[in-house]
BAFI-3210 file (N, C-alpha, C; in Angstrom, 3 decimals, decimal comma, padded with zeros to 6 digits):
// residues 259
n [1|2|3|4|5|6|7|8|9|10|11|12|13|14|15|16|17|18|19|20|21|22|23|24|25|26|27|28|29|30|31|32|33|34|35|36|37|38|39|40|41|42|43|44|45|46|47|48|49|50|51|52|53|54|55|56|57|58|59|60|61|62|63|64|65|66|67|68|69|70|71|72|73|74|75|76|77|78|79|80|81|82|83|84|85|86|87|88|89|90|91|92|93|94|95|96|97|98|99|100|101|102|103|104|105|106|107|108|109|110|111|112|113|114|115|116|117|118|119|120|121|122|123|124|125|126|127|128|129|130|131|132|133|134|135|136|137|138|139|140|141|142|143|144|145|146|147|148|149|150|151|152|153|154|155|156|157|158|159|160|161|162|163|164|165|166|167|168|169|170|171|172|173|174|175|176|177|178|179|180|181|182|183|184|185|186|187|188|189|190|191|192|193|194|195|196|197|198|199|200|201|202|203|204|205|206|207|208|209|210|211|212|213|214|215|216|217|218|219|220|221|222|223|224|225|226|227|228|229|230|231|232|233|234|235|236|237|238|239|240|241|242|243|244|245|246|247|248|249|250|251|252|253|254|255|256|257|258|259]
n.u [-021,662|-021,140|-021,642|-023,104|-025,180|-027,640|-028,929|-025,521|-023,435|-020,763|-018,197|-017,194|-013,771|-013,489|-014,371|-015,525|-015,502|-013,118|-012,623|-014,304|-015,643|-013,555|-011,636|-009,759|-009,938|-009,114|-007,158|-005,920|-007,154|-009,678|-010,734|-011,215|-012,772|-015,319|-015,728|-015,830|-018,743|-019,956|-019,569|-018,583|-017,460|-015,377|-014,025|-011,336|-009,070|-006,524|-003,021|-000,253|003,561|006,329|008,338|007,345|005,441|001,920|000,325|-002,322|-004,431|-006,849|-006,862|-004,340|-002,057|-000,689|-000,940|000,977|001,099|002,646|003,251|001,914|003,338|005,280|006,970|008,639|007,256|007,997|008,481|006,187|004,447|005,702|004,608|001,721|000,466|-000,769|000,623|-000,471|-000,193|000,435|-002,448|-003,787|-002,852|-003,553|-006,366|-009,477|-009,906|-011,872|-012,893|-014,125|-012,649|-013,413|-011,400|-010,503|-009,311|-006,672|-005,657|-002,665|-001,622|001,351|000,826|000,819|002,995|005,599|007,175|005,688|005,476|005,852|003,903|000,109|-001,596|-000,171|000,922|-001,240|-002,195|-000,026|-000,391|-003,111|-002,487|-001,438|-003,362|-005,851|-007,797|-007,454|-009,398|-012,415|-012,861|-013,413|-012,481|-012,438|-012,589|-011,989|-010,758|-011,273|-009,575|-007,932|-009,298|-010,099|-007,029|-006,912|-008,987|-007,938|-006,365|-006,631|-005,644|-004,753|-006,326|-008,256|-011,637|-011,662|-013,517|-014,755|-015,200|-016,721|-016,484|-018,573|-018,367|-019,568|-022,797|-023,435|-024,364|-026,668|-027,222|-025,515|-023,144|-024,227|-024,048|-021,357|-019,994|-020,975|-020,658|-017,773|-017,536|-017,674|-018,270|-019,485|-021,703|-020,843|-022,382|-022,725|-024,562|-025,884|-026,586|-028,713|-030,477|-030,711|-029,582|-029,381|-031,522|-031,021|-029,104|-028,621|-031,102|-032,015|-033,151|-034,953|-036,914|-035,543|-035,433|-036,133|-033,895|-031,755|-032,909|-032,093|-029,687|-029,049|-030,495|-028,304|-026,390|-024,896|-023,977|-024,815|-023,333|-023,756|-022,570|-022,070|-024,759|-027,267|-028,578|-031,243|-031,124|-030,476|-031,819|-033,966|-032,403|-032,367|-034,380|-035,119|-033,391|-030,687|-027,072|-025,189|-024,377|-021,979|-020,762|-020,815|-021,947|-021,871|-023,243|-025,519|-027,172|-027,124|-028,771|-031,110|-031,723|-032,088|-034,794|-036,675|-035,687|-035,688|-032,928|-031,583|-032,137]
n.v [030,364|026,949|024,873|024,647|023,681|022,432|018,560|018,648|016,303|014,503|012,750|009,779|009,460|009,954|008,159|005,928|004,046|001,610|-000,370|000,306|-000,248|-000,964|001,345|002,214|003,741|006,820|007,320|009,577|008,268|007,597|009,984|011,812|010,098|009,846|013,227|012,935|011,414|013,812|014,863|017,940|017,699|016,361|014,363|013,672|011,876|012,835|012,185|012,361|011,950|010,559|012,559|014,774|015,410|015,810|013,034|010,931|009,067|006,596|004,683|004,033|002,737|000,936|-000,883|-003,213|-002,949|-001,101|001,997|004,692|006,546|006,342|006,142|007,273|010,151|009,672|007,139|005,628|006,763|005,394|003,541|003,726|005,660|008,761|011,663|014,841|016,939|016,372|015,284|017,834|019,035|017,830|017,258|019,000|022,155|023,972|021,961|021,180|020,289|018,463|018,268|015,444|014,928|013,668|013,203|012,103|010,007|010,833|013,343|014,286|014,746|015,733|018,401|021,704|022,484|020,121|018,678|017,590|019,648|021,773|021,286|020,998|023,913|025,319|023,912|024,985|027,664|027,443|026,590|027,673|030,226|028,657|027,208|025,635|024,753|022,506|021,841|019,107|017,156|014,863|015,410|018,050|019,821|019,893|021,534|024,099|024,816|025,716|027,601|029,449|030,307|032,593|033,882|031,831|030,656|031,938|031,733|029,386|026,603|024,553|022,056|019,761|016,318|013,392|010,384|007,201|006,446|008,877|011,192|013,238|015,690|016,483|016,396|018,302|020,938|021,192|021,777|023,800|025,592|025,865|027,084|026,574|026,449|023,619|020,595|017,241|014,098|010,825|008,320|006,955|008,400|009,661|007,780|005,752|003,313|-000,410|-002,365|-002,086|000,013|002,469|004,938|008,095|010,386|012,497|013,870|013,639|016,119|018,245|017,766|018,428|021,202|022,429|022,541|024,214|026,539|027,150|028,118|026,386|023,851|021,094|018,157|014,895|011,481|008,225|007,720|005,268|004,653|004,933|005,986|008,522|010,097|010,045|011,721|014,439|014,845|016,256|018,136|018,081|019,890|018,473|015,126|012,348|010,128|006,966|004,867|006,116|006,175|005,139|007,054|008,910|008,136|007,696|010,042|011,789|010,674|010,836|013,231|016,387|018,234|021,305|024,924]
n.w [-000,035|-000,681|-002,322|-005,098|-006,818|-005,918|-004,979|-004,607|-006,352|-005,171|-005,969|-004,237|-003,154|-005,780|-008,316|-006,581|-003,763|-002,911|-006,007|-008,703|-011,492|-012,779|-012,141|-009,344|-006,302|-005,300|-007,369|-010,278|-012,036|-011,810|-010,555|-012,823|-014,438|-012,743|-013,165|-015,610|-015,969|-015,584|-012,979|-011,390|-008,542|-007,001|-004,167|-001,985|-000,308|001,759|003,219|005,289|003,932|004,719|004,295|004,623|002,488|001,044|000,027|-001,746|-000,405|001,454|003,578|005,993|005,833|003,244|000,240|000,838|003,394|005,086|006,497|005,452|006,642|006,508|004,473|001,725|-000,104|-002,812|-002,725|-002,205|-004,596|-006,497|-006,193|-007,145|-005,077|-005,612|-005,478|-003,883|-005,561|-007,329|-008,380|-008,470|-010,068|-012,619|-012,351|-014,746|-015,315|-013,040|-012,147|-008,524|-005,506|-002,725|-000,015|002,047|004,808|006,684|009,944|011,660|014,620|014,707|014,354|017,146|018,184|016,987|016,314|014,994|012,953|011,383|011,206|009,893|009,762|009,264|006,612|004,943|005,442|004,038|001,485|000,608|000,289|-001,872|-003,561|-003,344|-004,431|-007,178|-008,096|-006,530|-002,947|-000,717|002,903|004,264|007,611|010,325|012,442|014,360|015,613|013,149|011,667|013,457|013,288|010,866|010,372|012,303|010,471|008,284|005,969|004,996|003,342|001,185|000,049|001,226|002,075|005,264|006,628|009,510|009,401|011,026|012,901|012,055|012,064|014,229|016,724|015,424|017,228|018,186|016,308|014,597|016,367|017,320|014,762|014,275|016,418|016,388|014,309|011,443|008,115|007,162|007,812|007,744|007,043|008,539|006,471|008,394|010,718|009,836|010,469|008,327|008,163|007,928|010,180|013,741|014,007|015,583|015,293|013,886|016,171|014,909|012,584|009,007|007,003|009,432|010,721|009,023|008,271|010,590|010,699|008,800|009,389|011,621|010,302|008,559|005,817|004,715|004,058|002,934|003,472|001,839|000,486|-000,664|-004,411|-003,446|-001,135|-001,433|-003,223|-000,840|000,616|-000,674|-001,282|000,931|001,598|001,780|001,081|-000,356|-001,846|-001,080|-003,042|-004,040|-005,722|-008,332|-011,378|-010,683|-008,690|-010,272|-011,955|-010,232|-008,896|-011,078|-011,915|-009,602|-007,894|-008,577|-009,692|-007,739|-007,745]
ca.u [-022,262|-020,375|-022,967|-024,287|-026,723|-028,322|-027,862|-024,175|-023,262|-019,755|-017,252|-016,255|-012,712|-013,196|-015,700|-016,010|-014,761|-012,323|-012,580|-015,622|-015,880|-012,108|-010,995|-009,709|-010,016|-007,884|-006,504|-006,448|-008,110|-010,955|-011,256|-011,344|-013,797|-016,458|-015,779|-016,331|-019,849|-020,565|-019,576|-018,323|-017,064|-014,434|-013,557|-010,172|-008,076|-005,040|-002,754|001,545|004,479|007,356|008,931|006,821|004,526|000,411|-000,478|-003,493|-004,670|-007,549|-006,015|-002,798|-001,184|-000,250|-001,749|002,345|001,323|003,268|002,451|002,052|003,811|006,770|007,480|008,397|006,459|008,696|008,071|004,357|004,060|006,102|003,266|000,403|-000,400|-000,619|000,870|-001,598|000,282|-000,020|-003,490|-004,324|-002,318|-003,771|-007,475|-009,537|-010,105|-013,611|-013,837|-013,892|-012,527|-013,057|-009,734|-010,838|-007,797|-006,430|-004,358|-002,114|-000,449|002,474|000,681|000,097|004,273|005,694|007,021|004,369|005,738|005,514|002,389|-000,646|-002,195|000,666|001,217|-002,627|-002,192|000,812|-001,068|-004,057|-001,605|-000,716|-004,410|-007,132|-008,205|-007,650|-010,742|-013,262|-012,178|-014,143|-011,638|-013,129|-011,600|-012,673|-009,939|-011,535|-008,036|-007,112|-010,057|-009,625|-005,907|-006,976|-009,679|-007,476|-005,002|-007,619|-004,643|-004,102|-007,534|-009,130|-012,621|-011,828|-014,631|-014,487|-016,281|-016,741|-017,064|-018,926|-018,674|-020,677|-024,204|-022,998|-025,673|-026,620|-027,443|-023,660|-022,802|-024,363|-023,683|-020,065|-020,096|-021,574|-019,834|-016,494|-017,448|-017,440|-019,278|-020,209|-021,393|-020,355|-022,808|-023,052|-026,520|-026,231|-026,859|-030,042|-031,415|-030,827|-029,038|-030,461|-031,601|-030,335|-028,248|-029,472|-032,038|-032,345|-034,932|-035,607|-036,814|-034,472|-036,030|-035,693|-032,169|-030,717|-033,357|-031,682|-028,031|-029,061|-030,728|-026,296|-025,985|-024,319|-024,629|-025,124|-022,905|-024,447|-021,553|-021,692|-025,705|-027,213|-029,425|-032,552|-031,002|-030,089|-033,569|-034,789|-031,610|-031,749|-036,006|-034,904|-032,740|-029,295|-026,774|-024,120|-024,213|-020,657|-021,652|-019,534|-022,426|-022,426|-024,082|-026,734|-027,472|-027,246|-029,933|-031,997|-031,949|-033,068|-035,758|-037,020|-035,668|-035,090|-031,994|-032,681|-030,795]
ca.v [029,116|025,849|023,877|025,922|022,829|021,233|018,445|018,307|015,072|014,638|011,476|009,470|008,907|009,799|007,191|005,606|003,398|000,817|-000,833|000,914|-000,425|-000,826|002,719|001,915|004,728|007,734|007,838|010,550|007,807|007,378|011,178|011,801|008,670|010,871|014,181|012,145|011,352|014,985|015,359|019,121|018,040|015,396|013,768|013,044|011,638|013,647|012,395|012,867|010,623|010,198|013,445|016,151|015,696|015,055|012,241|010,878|007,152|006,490|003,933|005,167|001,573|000,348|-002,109|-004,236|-003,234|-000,516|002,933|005,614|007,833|005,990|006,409|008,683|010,625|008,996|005,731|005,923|007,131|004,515|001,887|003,456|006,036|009,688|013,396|015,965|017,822|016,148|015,429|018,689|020,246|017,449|017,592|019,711|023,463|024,505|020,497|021,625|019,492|018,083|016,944|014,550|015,263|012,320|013,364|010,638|009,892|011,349|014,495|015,009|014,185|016,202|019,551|021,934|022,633|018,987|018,070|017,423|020,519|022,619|021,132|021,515|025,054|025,769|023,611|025,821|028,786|027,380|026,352|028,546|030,848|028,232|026,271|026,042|023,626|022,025|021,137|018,282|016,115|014,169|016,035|019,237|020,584|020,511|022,309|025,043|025,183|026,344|028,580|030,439|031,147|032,871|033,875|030,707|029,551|032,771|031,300|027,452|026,321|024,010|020,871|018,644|015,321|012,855|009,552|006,097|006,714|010,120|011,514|014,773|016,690|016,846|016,930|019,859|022,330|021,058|022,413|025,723|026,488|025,674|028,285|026,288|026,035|022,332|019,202|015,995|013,519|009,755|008,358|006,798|009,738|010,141|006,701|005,665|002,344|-001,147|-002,303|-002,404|000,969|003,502|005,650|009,713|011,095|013,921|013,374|014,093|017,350|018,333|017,556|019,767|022,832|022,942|022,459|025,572|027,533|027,008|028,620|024,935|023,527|019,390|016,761|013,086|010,597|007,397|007,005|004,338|005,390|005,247|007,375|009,564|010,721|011,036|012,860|015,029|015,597|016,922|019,326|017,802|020,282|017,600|014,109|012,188|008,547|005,587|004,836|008,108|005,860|004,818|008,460|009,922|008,120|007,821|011,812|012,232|009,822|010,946|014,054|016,990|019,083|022,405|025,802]
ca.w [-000,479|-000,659|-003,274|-005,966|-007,527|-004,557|-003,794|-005,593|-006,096|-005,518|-006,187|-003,065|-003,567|-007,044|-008,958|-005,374|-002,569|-003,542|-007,304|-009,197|-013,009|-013,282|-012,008|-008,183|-005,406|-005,175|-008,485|-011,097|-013,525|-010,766|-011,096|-014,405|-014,739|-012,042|-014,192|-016,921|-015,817|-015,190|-012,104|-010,620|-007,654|-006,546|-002,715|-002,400|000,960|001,800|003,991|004,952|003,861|006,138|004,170|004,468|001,526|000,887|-000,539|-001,649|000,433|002,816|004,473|007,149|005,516|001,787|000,183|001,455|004,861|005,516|007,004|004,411|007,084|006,838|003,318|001,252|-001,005|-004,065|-002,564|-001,975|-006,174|-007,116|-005,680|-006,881|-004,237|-006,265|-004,249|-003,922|-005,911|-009,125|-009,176|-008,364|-011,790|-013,659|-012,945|-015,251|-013,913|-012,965|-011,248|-007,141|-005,066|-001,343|000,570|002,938|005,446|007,746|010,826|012,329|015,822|014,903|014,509|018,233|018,654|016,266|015,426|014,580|011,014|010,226|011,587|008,812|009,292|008,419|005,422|004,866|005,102|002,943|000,274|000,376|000,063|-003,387|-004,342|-002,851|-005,793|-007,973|-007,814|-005,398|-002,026|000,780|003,434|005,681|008,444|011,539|013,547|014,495|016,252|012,319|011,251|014,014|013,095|009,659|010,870|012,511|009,522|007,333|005,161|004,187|002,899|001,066|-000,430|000,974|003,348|006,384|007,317|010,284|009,283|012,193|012,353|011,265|012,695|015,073|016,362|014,921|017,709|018,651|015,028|014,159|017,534|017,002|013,767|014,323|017,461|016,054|013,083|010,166|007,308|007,148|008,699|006,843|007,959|007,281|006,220|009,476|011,442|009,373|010,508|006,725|007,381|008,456|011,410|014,486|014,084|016,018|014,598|013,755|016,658|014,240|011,226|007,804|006,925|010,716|010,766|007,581|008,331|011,464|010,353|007,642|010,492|012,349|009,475|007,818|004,574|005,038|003,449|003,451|002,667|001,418|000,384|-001,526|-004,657|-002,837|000,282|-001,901|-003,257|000,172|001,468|-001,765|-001,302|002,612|001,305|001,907|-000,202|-001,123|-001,379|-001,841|-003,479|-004,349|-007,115|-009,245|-012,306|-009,718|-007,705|-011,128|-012,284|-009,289|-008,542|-012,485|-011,484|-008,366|-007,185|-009,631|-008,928|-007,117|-008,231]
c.u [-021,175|-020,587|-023,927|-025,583|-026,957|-029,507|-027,046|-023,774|-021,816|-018,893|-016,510|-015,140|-012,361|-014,452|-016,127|-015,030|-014,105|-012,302|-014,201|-015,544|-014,660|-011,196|-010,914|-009,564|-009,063|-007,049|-006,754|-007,270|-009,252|-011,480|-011,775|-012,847|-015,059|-016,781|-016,673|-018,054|-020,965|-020,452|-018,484|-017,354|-016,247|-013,770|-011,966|-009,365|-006,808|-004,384|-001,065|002,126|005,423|008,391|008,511|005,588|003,438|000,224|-002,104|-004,283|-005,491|-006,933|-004,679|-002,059|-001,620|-000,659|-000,471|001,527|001,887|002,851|002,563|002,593|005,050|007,590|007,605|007,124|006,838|007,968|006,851|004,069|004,500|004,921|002,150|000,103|000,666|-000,270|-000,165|-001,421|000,184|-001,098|-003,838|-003,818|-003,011|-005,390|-007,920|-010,093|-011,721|-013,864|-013,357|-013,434|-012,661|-012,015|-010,326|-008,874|-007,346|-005,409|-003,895|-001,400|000,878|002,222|000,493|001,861|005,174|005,995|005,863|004,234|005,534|004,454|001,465|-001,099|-001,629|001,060|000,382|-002,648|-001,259|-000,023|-002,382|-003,311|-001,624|-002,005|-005,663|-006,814|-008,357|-008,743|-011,548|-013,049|-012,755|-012,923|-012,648|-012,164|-012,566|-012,485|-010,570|-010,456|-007,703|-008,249|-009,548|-008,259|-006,110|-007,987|-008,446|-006,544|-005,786|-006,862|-004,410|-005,118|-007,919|-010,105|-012,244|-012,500|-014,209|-015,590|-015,872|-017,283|-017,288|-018,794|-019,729|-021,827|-024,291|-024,299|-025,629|-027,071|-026,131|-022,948|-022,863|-023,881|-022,045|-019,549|-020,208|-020,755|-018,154|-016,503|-017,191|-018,548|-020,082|-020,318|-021,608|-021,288|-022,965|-024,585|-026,810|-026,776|-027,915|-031,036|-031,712|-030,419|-029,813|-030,519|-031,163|-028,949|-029,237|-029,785|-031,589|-033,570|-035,591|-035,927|-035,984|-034,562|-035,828|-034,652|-031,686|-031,544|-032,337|-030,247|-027,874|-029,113|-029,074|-025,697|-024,866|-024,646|-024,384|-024,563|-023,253|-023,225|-022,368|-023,512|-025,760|-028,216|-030,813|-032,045|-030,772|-031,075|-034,119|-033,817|-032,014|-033,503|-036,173|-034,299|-031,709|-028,807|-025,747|-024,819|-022,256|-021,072|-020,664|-020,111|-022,737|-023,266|-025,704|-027,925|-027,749|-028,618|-031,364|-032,483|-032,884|-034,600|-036,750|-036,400|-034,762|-033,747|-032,619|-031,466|-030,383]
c.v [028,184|025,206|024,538|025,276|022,124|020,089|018,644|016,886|014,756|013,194|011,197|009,132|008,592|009,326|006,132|004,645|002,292|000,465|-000,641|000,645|000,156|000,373|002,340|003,459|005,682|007,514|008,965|009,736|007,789|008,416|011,855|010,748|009,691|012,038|013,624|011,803|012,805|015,814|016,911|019,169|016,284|015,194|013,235|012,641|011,998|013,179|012,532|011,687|011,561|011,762|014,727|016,488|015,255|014,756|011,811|009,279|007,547|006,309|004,404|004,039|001,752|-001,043|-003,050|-004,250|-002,213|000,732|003,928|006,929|007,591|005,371|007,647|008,856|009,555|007,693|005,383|005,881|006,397|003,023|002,618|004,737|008,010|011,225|013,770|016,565|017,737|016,185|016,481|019,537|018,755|017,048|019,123|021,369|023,398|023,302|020,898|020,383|019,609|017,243|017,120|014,586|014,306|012,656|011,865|010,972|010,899|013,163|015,454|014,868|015,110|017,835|020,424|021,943|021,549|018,326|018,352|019,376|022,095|022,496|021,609|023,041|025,906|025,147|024,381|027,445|028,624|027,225|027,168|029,712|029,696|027,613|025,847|024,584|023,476|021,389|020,170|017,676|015,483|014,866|017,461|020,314|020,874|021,448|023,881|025,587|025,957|027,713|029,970|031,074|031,778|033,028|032,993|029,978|030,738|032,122|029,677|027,611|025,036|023,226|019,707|017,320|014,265|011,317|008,186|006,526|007,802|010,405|012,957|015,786|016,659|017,104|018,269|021,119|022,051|022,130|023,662|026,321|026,599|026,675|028,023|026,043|024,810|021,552|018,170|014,774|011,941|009,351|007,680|007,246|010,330|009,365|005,905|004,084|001,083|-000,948|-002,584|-001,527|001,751|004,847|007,023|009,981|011,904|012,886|014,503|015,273|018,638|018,904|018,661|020,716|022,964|023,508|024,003|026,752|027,625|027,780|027,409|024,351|021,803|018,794|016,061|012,536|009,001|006,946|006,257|005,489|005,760|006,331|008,532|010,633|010,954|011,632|014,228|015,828|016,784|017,986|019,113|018,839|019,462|016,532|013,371|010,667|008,154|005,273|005,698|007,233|005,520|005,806|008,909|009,485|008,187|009,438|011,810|011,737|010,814|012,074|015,314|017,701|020,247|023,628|026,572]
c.w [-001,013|-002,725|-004,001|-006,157|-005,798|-005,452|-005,218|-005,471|-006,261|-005,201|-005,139|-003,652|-005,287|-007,889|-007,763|-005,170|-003,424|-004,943|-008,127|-010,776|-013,276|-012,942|-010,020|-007,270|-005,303|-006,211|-009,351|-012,264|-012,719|-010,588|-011,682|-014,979|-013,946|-013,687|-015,619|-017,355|-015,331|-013,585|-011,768|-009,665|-007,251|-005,135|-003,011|-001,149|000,968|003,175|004,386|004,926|004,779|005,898|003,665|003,371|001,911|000,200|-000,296|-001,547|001,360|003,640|004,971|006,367|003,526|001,468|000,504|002,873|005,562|005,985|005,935|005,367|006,955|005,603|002,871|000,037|-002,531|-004,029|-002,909|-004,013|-006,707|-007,096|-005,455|-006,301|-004,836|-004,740|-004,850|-005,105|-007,607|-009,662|-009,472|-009,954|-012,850|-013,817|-013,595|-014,524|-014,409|-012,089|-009,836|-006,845|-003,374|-000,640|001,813|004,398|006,808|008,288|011,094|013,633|015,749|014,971|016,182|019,173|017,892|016,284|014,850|012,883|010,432|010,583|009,904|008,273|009,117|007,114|004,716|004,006|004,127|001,405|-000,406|-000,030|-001,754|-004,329|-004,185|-003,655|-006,933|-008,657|-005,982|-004,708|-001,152|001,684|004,373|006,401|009,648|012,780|013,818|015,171|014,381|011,855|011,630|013,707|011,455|009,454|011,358|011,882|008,476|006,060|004,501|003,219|002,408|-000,096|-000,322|002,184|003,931|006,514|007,959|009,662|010,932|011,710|011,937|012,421|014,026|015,135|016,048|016,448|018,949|017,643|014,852|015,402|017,473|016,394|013,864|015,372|017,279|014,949|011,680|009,140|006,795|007,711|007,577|007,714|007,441|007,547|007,916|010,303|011,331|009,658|009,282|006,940|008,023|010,095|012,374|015,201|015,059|015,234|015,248|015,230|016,245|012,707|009,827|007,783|008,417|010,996|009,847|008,032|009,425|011,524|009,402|008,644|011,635|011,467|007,865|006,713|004,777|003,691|003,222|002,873|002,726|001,179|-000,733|-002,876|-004,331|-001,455|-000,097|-002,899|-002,356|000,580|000,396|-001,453|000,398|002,262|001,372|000,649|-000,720|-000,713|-001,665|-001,538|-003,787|-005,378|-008,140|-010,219|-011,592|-009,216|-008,949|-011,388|-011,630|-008,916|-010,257|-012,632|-010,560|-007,512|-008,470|-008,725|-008,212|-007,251|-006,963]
res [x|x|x|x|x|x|x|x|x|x|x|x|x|x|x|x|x|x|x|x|x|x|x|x|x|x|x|x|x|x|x|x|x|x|x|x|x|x|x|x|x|x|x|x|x|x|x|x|x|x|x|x|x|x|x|x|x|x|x|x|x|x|x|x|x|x|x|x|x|x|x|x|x|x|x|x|x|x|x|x|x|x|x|x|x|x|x|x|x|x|x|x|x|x|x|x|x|x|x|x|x|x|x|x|x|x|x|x|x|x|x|x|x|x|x|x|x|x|x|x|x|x|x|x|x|x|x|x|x|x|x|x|x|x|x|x|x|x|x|x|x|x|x|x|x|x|x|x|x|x|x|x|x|x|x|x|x|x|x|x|x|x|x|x|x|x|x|x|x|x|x|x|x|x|x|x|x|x|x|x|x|x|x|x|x|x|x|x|x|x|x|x|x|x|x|x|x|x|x|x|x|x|x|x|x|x|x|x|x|x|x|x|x|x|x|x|x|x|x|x|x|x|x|x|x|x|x|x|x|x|x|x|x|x|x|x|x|x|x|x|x|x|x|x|x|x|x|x|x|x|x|x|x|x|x|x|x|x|x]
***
């Protein structure tokens, strides 16, 4: 089991997507600020500078412009953009975290040793026991590459993330046949967002029994607080929100937790 409380409600990028009540994305104060509100579980974007390290930036660029592959690690921390390595010794223990894991171009050019998802795996070397780790990504080559090092991950779980409005019934058999423990789904995918997206053919409930029955435990990223009472009444076991003051209150509202 991934998600002890269902759902878990865990901090996009911290206290959420770009500038959230003064605490901006991917920092350890944007961390700390979640925690702060009770949260368990923390999202975080991992991806490589130009010298081997994982940092922590959505975006492949800097807020100059520049590529965050084509700096260094030093550089990168000097403007802002925190290593893995620090947050990870300076959040508090017991808070899990999900690293959001962003291959790049250069990974498919590259050396195998310095590709992402070697680094990946040496970093899990150093952190798996420590606290409990959802790896996700988009890339399913890095997934599989971590699958197959079991050594390197003992008690870190695996999840496909799909993307903006994916449909689930490629999501989920993905997922399962690739052997991992999660699908990362956005509300899109649920028929959650306006109109004009293309719609769920299943309905919510539907969708996650089935993903459980793959044996999968269901993500939702980025709902609002109303999607997040009906993802949460379906059974979704995570959500990962950008409004934690919002979700928090809306779930206390309208959808009790579930043990």
């Amino acid at each position: 089991m991934i998600f002890e409380t269902k759902p878990t409600i865990v901090g996009h990028r911290g206290f959420g997507t770009g500038m959230r009540d003064g605490y901006r994305e991917n920092t350890l104060e944007s961390y700390l600020a979640a925690v702060a509100h009770g949260l368990s579980w923390v999202e975080l974007d991992v991806r490589r500078s130009r010298d081997g390290q994982l940092v922590i930036r959505h975006d492949p660029v800097t807020a100059d412009g520049d590529f965050v592959a084509g700096r260094t690690a030093g550089e990168l921390a000097a403007s802002g953009i925190p290593r893995l390595e620090d947050v990870m010794a300076a959040l508090p223990p017991g808070v899990a975290v999900n690293l959001d894991v962003k291959t790049i171009i250069e990974d498919a050019l590259d050396p195998p040793h310095r590709r992402t998802g070697a680094l990946v795996a040496a970093a899990l070397r150093r952190y798996a026991g420590q606290r409990r780790l959802l790896v996700s990504s988009f890339d399913p080559s890095l997934l599989t590459y971590l699958l197959e090092r079991k050594d390197t991950r003992p008690g870190v779980s695996l999840g496909l993330i799909t993307w903006l409005n994916f449909p689930v019934w490629h999501a989920i058999p993905a997922a399962a046949n690739l052997g991992l423990d999660a699908v990362c789904l956005h509300t899109g995918s649920f028929g959650l967002r306006p109109k004009g997206e293309r719609p769920v053919e299943a309905a919510i409930e539907t969708v996650i029994s089935l993903a459980h029955r793959a044996g999968l435990e269901v993500l939702a990223w980025s709902p609002t607080p109303e999607m997040a009472v009906r993802l949460a009444s379906a059974g979704a076991d995570a959500l990962s929100v950008d409004d934690i003051p919002g979700v928090l209150a809306a779930l206390a509202g309208g959808a009790p937790a579930r043990a």
